[in-house]
C-alpha positions as CSV (number, residue, x, y, z in Angstrom):
1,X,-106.0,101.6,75.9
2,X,-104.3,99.0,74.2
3,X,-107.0,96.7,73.9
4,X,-109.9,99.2,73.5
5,X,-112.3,97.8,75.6
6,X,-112.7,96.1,79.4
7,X,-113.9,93.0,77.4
8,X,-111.1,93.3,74.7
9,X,-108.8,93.1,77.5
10,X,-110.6,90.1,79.6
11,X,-111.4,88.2,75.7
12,X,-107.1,88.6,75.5
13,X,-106.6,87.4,79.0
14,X,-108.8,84.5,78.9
15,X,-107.1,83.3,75.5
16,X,-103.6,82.9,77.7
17,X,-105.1,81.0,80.3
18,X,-106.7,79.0,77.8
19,X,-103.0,78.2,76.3
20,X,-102.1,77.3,79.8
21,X,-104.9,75.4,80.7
22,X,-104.9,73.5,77.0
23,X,-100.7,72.7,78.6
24,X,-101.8,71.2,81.7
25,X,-104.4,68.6,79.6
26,X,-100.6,67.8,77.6
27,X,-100.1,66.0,81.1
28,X,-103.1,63.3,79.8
29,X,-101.6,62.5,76.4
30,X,-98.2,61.3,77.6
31,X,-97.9,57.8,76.6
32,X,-94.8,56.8,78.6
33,X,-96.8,57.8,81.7
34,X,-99.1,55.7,83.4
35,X,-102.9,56.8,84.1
36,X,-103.2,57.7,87.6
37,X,-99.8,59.7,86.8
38,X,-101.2,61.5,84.2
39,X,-104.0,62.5,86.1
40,X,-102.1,63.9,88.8
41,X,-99.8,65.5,86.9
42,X,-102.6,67.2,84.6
43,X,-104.7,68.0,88.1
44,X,-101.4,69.7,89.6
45,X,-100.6,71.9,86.3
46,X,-104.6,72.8,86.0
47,X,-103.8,73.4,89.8
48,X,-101.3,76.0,89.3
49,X,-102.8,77.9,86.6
50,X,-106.3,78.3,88.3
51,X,-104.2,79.9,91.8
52,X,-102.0,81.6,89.1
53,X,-105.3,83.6,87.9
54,X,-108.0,82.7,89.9
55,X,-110.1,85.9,88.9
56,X,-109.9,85.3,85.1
57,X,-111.3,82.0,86.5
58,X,-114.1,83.0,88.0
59,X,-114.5,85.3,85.2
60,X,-114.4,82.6,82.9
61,X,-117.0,80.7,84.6
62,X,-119.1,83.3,84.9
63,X,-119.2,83.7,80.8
64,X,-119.7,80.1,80.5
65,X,-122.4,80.6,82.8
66,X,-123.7,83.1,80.2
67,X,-123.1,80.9,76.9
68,X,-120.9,83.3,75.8
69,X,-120.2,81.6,72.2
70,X,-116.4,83.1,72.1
71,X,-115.4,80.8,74.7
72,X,-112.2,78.6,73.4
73,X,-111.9,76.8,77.1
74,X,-115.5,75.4,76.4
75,X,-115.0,74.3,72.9
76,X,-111.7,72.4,73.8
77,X,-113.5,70.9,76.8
78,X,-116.2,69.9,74.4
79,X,-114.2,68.9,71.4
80,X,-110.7,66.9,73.4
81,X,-110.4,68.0,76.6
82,X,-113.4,65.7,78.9
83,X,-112.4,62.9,76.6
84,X,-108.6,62.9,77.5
85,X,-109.5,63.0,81.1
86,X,-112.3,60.6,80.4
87,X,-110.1,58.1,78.8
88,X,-107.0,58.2,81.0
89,X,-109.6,57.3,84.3
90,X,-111.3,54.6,81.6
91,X,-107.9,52.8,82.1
92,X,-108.0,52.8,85.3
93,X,-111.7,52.2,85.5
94,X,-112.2,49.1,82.4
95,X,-116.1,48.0,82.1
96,X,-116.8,51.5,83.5
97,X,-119.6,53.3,81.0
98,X,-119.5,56.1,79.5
99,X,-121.2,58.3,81.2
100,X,-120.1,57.3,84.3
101,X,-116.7,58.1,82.8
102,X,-117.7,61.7,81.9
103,X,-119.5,62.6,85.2
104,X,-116.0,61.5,87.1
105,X,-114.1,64.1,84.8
106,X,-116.9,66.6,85.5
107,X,-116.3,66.0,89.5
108,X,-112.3,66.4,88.6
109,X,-112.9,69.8,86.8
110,X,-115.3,71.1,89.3
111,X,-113.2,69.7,92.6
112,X,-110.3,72.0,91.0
113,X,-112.7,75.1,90.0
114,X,-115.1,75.6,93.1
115,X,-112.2,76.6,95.6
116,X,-111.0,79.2,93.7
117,X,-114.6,80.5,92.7
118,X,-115.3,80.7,96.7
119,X,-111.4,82.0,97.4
120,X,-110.5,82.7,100.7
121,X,-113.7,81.8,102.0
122,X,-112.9,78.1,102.7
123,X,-110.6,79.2,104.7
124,X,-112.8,81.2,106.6
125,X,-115.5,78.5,106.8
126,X,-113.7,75.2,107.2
127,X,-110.0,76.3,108.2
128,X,-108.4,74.8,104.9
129,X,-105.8,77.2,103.2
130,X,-105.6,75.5,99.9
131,X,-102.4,78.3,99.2
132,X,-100.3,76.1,102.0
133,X,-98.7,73.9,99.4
134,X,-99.1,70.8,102.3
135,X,-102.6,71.1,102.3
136,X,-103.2,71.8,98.3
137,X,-101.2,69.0,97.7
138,X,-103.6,66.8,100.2
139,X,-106.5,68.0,98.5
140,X,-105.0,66.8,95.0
141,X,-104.5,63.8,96.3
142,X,-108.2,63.1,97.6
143,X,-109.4,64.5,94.9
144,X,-107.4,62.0,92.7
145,X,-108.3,59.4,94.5
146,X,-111.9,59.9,95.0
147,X,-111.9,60.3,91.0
148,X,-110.0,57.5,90.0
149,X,-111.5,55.3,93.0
């Protein structure tokens, strides 16, 4: 009643993830870090917010799906966020273009969004439990090292 609507409510809880998620990219602007650190520092934070709420996740994906033009994650992804990750593997990755840099931080994002849009279900298909800290942590990993090279 508080929020007067289902999509009040959802709008108010997609703002605080936002704040959280906007946090974990604070990982990538650390200067006394170096790269691949920062990277796996911002991928376990992201990490623990998207287990923390994985259905505001998926609900959020499903607006951006929709262009919903409220969207704050979208707009910081867009305006800062793909660029911080962007650079940090650039300095790991000199000579590499553009592009190139932006489709790695694409494949970071989605390697940390498509387990919690299919939940439990990896588990049920491939035998991973990604909420076994042992084998999350093995997945960031990979997934750090197949983005970074």
């Amino acid at each position: 009643y508080h929020f007067g609507s289902k999509d009040s409510l959802i709008n108010e809880a997609l703002k605080t993830v936002t704040v959280q998620l906007k946090k974990a990219f604070g990982c990538l602007k650390a200067s006394e870090i170096d790269p691949e650190t920062k990277i796996e520092c911002f991928v376990k934070e992201y990490s623990k917010v998207v287990r923390k709420y994985p259905d505001i996740i998926r609900n959020f994906i499903s607006q951006s799906l929709h262009n919903n033009p409220e969207d704050e994650y979208q707009e910081y992804l867009k305006e800062e966020g793909i660029e911080l990750i962007s650079r940090a593997i650039g300095s790991m990755q000199p000579g590499e273009d553009k592009a190139c840099l932006y489709m790695r931080s694409l494949q970071l994002i989605s390697s940390l969004s498509f387990p919690i849009l299919i939940g439990d279900r990896i588990q049920e298909t491939i035998g991973l439990d990604l909420n076994n800290p042992e084998i999350r942590n093995r997945y960031i990993e990979l997934v750090v090292k197949n983005v970074v090279g």
